[in-house]
C-alpha positions as CSV (number, residue, x, y, z in Angstrom):
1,X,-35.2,0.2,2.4
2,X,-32.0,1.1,3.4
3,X,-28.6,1.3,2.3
4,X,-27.4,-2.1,3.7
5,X,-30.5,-3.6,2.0
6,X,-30.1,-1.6,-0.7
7,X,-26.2,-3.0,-1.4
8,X,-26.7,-6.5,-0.2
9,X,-29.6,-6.8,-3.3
10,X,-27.5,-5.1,-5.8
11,X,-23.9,-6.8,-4.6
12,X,-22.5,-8.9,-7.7
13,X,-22.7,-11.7,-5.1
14,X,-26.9,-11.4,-5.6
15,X,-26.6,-12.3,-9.0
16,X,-24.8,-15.8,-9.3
17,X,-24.4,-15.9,-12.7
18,X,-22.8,-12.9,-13.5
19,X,-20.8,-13.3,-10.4
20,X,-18.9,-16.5,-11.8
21,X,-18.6,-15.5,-15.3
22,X,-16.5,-12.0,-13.9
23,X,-14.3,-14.5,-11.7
24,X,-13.4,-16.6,-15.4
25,X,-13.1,-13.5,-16.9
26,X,-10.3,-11.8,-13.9
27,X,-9.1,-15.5,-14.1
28,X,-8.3,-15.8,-17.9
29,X,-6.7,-11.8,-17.7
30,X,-4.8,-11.9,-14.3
31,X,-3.0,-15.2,-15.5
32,X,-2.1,-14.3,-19.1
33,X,0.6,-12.8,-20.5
34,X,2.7,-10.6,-19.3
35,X,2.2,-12.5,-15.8
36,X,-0.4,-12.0,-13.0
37,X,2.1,-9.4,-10.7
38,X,2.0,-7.0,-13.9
39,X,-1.3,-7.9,-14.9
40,X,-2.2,-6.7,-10.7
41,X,-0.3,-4.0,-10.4
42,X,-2.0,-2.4,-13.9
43,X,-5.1,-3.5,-12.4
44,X,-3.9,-1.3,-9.1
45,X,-3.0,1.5,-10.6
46,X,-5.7,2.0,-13.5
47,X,-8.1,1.7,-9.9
48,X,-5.9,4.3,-8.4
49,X,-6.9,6.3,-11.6
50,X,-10.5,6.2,-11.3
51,X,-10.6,6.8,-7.6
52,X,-12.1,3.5,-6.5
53,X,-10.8,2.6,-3.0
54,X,-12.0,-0.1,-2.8
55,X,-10.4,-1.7,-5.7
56,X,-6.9,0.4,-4.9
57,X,-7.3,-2.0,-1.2
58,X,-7.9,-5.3,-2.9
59,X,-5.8,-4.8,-6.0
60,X,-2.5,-3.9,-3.3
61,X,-3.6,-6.5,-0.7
62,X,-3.9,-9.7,-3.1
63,X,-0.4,-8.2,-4.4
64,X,0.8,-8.9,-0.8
65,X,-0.6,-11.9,-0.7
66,X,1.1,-13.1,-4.1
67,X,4.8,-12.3,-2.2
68,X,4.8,-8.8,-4.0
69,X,7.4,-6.9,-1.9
70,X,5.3,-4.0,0.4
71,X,8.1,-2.0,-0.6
72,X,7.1,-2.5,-4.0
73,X,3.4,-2.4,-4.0
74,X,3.7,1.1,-2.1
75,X,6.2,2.4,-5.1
76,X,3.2,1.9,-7.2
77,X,1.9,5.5,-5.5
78,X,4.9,7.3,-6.7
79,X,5.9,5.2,-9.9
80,X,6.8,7.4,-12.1
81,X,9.9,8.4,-9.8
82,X,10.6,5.2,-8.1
83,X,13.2,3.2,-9.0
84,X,11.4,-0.4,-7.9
85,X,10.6,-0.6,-11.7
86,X,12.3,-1.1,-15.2
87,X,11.2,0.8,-18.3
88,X,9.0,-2.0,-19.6
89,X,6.8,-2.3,-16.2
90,X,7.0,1.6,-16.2
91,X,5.4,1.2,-19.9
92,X,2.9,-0.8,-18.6
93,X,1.7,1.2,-15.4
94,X,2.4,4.8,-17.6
95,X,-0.4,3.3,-19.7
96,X,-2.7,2.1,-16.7
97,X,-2.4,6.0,-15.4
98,X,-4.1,7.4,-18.4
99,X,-6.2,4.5,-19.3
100,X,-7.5,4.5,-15.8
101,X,-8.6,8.2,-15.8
102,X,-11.8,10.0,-17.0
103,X,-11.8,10.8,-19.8
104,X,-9.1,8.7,-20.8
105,X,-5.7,9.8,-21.0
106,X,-4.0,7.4,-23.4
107,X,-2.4,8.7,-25.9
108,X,0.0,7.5,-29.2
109,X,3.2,7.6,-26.8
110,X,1.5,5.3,-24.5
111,X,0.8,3.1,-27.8
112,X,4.5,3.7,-28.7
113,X,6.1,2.4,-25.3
114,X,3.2,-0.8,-24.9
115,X,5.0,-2.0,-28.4
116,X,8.5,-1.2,-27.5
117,X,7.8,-3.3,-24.8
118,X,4.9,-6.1,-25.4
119,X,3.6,-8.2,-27.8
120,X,0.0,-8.0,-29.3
121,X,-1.1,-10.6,-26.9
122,X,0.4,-8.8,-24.0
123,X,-0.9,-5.8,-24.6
124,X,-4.3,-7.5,-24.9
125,X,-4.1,-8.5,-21.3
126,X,-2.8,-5.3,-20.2
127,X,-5.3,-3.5,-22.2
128,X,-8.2,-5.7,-20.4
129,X,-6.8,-5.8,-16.9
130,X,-7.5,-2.2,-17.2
131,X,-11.1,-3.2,-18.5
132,X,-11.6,-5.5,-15.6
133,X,-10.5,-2.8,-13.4
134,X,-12.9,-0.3,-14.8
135,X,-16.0,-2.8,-14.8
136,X,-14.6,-3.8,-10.7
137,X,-14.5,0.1,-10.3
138,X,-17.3,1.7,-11.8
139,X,-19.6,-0.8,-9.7
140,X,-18.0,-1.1,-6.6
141,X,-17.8,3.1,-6.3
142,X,-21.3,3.1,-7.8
143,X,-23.0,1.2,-4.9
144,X,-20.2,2.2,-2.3
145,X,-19.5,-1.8,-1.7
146,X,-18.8,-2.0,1.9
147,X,-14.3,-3.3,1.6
148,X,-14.1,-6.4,3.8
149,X,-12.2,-5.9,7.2
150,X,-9.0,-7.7,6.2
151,X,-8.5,-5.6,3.1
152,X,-9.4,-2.4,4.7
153,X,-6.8,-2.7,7.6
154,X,-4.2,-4.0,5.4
155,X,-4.5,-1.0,3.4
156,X,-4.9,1.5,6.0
157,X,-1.6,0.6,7.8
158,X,0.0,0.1,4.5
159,X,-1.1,2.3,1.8
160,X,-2.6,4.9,4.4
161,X,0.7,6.8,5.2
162,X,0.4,7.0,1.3
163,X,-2.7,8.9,1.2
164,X,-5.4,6.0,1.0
165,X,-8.1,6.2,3.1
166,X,-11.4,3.6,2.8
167,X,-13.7,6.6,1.7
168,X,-17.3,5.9,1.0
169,X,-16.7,1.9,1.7
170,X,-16.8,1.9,5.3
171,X,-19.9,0.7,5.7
172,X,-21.2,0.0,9.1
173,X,-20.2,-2.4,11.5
174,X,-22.5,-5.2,10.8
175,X,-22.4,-4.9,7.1
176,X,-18.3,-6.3,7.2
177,X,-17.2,-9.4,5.7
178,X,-14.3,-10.5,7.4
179,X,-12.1,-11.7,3.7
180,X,-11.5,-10.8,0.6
181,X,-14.2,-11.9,-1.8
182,X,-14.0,-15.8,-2.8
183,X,-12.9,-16.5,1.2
């Protein structure tokens, strides 16, 4: 068998039911508290973390598709320095760094700055956007999902001069969806 046959058997997409309960669950996060850009862009950076391109190119692409300035999605690279974002969001994405790393990095000041900064419910959702994002990462990079065209080239012009590059989820030419999953 090979690896196309391989992947298109073990996609999420092959197993319905687990596919639409992970689409409730990324609904009920992404849209709760403290708001779906923060929510993305912890999802973004804890994939940034762990490595998984693929994630990194959907997670900054469905940012640009929201309205997120590129300006802003690209400061996510260098966040810690960058001035696109106030303490609180810096709170938030300090925390999806360490959380996002193996092992994790967390630590009691991370825990400190989320409750500065958050309530209990919000740091819930920030807590399982990184969750999501681990799940979404650990898979995808496990089976090398192949990134859909669109994705890939927006974050290849975009995120490229930044250092991304589509790594193991090339794929070949007649394994590429054109969209984003759900299109």
């Amino acid at each position: 068998m090979t690896d196309y046959e391989n992947r298109q058997r073990w996609d999420l997409g092959a197993w319905p039911e687990m596919y639409d309960k992970l689409k409730e669950l990324q609904a009920l996060v992404f849209l709760s508290p403290p708001g779906v850009e923060l929510n993305m862009m912890v999802f973004t950076l804890s994939s940034n973390a762990s490595g998984c391109r693929h994630c990194q190119a959907h997670g900054a692409y469905m940012l640009n598709n929201m309205g997120i300035d590129l300006g802003r999605i690209q400061a996510l690279w260098s966040y810690t320095t960058s001035d696109r974002f106030d303490d609180r969001e810096r709170a938030a994405l300090d925390f999806a760094f360490a959380a996002g790393q193996t092992p994790n990095a967390v630590t009691a000041d991370h825990h400190a700055a989320l409750r500065a900064h958050f309530t209990d419910e919000e740091v819930r959702t920030l807590i399982s956007a990184v969750a999501v994002g681990g799940f979404m990462n650990r898979y995808n990079d496990a089976l090398a999902t192949v990134t859909d065209a669109e994705s890939a080239e927006w974050a290849a012009e975009n995120l490229g001069p930044l250092g991304w590059d589509i790594g193991q989820h090339v794929g070949a030419t007649h394994e590429q969806r054109t969209g984003p999953p759900g299109r």
